[in-house]
C-alpha positions in Angstrom: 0.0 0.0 0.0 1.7 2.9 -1.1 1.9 6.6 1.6 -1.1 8.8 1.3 -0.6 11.8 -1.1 -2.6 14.9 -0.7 -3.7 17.1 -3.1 -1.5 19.9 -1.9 1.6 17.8 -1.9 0.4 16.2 -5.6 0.0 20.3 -6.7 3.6 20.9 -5.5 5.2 17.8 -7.1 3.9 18.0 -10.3 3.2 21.8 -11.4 0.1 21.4 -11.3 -2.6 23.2 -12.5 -7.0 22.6 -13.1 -8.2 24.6 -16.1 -11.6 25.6 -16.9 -11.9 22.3 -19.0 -11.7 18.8 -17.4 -8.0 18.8 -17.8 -5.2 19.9 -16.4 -1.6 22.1 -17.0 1.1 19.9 -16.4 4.6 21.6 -15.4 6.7 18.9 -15.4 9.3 20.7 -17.4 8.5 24.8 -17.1 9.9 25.2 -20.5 7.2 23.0 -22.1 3.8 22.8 -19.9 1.2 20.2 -21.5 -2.3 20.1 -21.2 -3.9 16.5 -20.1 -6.9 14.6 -19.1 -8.0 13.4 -16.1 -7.5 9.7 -17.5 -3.7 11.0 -18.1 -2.8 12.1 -15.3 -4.5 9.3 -13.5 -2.0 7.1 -15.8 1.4 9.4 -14.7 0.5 9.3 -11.2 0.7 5.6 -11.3 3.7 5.8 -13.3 5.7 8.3 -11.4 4.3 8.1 -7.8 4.1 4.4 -7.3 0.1 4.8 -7.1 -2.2 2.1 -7.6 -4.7 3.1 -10.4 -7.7 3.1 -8.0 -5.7 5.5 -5.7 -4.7 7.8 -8.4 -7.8 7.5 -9.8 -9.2 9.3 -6.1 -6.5 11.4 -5.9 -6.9 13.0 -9.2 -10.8 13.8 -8.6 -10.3 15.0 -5.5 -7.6 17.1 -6.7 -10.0 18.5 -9.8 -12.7 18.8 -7.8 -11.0 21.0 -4.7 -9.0 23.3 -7.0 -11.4 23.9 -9.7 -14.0 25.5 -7.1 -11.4 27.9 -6.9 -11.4 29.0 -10.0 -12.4 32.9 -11.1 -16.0 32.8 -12.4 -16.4 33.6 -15.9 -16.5 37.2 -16.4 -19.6 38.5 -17.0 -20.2 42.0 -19.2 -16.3 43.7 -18.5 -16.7 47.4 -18.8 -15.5 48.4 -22.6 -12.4 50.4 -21.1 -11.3 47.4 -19.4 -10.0 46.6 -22.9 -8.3 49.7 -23.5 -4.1 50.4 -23.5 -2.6 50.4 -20.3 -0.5 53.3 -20.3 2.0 53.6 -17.6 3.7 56.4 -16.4 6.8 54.3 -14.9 9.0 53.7 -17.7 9.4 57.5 -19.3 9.4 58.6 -15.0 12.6 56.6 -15.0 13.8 58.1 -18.9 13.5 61.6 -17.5 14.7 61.3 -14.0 11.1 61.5 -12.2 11.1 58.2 -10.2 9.6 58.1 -6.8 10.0 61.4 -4.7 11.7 63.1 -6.9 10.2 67.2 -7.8 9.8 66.4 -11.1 7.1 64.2 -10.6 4.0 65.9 -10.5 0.4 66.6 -11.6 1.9 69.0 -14.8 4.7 66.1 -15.4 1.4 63.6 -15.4 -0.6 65.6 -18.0 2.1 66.0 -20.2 3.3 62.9 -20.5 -0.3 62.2 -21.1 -0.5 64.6 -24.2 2.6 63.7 -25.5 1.6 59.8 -25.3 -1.8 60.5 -27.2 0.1 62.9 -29.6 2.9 60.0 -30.5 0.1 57.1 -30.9 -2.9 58.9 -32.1 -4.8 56.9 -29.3 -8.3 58.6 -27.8 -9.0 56.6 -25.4 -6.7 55.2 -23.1 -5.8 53.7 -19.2 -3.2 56.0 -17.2 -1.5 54.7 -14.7 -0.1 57.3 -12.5 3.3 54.7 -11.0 5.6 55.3 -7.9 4.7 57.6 -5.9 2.0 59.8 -5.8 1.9 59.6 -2.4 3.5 61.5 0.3 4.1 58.2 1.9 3.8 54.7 1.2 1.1 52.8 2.6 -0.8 55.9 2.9 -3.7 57.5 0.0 -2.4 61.1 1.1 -1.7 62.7 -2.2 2.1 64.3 -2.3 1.8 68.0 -2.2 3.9 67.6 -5.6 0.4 66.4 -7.3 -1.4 69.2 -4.8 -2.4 67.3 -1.7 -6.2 65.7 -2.3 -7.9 68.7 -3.9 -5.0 68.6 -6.5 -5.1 64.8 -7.3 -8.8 64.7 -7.7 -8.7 68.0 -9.8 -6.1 66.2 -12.0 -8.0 62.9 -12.2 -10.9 65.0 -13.2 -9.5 66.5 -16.2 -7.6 63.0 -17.6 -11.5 61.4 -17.2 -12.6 64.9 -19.3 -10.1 63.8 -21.8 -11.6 60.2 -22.6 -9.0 59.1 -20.2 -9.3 56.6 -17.6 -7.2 56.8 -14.3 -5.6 53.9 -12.0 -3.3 55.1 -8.9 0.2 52.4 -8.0 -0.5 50.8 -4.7 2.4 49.2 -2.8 1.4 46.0 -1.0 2.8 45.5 2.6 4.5 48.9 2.8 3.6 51.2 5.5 5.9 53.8 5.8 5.4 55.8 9.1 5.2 59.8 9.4 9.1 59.7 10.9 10.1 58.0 7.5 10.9 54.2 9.4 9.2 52.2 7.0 6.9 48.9 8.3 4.6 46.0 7.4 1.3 46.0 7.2 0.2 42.9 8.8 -3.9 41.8 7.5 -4.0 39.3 10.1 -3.9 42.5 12.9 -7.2 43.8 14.3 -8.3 46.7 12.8 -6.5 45.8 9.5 -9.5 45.4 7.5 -11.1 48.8 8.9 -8.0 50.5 8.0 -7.9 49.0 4.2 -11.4 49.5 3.6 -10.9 53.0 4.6 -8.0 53.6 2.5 -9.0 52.4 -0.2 -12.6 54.0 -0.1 -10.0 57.5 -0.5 -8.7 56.0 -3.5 -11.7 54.8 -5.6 -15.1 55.7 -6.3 -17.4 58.8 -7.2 -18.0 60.1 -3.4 -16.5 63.7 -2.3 -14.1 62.2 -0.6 -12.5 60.1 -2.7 -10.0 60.7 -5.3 -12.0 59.3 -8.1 -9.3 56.8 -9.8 -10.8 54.0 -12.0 -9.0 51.4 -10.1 -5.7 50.0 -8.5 -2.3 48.9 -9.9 -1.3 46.2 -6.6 2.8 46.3 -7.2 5.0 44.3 -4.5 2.2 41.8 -3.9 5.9 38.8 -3.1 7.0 41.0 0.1 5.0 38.2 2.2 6.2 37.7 5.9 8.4 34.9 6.9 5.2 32.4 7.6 6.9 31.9 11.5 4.1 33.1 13.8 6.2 35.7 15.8 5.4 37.8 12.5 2.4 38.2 12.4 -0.8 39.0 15.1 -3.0 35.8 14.4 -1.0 33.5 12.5 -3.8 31.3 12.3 -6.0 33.7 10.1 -3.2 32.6 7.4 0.4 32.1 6.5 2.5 33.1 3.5 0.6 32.6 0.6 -2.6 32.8 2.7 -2.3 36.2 4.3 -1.5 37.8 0.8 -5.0 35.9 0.0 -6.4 37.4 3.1 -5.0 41.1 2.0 -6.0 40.7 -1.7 -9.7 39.7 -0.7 -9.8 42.9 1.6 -8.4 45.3 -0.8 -10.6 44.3 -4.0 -13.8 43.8 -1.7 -13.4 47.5 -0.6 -12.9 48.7 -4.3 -15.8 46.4 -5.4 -18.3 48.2 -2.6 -17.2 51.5 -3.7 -17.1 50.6 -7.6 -18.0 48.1 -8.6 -16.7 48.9 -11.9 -13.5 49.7 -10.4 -10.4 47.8 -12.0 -8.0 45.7 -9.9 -4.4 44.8 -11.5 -2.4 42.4 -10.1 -0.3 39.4 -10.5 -1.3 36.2 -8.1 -1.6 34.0 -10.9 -2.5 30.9 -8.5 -6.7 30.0 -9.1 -7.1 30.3 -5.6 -6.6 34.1 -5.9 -9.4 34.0 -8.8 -12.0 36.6 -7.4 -9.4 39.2 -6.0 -8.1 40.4 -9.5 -10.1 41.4 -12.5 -6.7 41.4 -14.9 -3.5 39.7 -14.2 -0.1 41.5 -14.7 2.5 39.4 -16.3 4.8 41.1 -14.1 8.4 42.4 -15.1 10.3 41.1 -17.6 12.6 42.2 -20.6 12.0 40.0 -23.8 8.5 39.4 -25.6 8.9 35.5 -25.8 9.1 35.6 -21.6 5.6 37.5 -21.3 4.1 35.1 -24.3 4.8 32.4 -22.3 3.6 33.5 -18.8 0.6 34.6 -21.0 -0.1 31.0 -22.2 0.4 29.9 -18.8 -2.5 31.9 -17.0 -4.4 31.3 -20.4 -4.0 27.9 -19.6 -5.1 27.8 -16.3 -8.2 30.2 -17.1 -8.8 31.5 -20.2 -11.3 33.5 -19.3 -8.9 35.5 -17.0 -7.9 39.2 -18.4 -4.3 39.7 -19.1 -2.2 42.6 -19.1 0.6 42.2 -21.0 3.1 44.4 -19.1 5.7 46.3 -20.4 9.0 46.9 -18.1 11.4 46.5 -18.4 11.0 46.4 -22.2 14.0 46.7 -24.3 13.8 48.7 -27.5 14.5 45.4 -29.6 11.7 43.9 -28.1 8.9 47.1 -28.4 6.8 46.2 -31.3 6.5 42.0 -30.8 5.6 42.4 -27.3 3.4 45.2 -27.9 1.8 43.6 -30.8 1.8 40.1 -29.3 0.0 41.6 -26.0 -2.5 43.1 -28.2 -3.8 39.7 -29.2 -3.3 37.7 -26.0 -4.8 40.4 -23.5 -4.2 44.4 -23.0 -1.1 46.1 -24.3 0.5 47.6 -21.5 3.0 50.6 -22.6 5.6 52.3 -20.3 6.7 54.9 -23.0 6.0 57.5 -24.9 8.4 56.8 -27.6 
């Protein structure tokens, strides 16, 4: 009689993945992931794990049957700008020396990088993404007084949605950086933690007075996890490593959801147990076209109904027009650039 084998542990030894089908993504070798069916996979369990076929034959329902309620629900009607270019305001920040905290980076620097990026692509309508750091501190919705505090944000979000444009604000995961500058981490197992979200996000997000009025959320920084040791976190028990990302994703995108339920959340937990905390799926950064077409057919894979945002940074100049055209057909085109 051969050791009991759960479907976690079968998950982690095989790459494996449900899709919305009745087969499964099989990573065996990361360079060449296969689709099979539950009959073939019942057979290489046997094979490779010293199963009889009876066991496998369990194990491999099970398996299918736990992870495939995890799934993302098919989308139903996505709002039409959903589709539209990402265009993010990281990539020319960097070109021009307006990263982060520096003075260059502000509301004027925003709308004319906008300008210039409609002027350069003849493109009405489009997604900003107003990158690292709008804030005055991280972890915090406080507008930097370089965009003009609250009432300067919202005035500038205003006009870019009077343009046909629509507007989603960077959010750093984890990061709570404290008034003195000592920087921290959030912990969403703490009391209090979902109060606290729900609150800053409602400041992010929505149509109310006093919120800034973005479209939605760019989550960046999403692997800064805690150690899973329990000494890290308040109430260990609410979740561990990947879990307590879980826990934070499902608060964050709840709270948009309530304010907006239109409101667009970008991330990159690719895992189907994170379905229903993302509405698109950030390939995440990279440098060659072939390395984001083959994460895309990965998460297409897994769910094909999933949105994908093709990303775009670190994207060298070589690489511009297959990625950008290649993103175009798997998902949204995700530019980083004016030029």
């Amino acid at each position: 009689m051969s050791s009991p084998v759960t479907t976690a542990a079968l998950q982690k030894s095989e790459g494996l993945h449900p899709t919305k089908g009745s087969t499964f993504v099989l990573l065996e070798d990361p360079a060449t992931p296969r689709t099979v069916t539950k009959q073939e996979l019942t057979d290489h369990l046997v094979d490779t794990m010293g199963l009889t076929g009876k066991e496998s034959k369990r194990l491999v329902e099970s398996f299918f049957n736990t992870m495939r309620a995890t799934l993302a629900a098919p989308p139903g009607r996505r709002p039409s700008w959903w589709s539209w270019p990402m265009v993010d305001t990281w990539g020319q920040q960097l070109l021009t020396g307006a990263a982060r905290n520096s003075p260059k980076y502000t509301a004027a620097w925003v709308l004319n990088f906008a300008s210039q990026w409609r002027q350069q692509f003849h493109v009405r309508h489009f997604t900003l993404v107003i990158d690292a750091q709008w804030q005055a501190r991280l972890g915090d919705p406080t507008p930097s007084s370089r965009f003009g505090g609250f009432s300067g944000m919202k005035a500038l979000i205003a006009r870019l949605h009077s343009e046909g444009i629509r507007v989603m604000l960077w959010w750093k995961l984890w990061t709570d950086q404290l008034p003195d500058g000592k920087v921290v981490r959030y912990d969403p197992t703490q009391p209090g933690f979902t109060t606290l979200l729900s609150s800053q996000v409602d400041q992010m997000v929505g149509p109310g007075p006093s919120s800034l009025g973005a479209d939605g959320l760019k989550l960046d920084w999403g692997f800064l996890v805690p150690p899973p040791s329990a000494e890290q976190l308040a109430r260990p028990q609410l979740g561990l490593g990947a879990a307590v990302l879980l826990r934070y994703m499902r608060i964050l995108s709840s709270a948009a959801w309530r304010a907006d339920p239109t409101s667009l959340i970008d991330a990159s937990a690719v895992a189907p147990q994170f379905g229903g905390t993302e509405d698109t799926l950030r390939l995440y950064d990279a440098h060659r076209a072939s390395t984001w077409s083959y994460r895309a057919e990965i998460v297409s894979a897994v769910d094909p109904n999933s949105a994908i945002d093709g990303d775009g940074w670190a994207l060298l100049s070589s690489q511009a027009i297959p990625h950008i055209v290649a993103s175009s057909v798997f998902g949204i085109p995700s530019i980083y650039y004016v030029g």
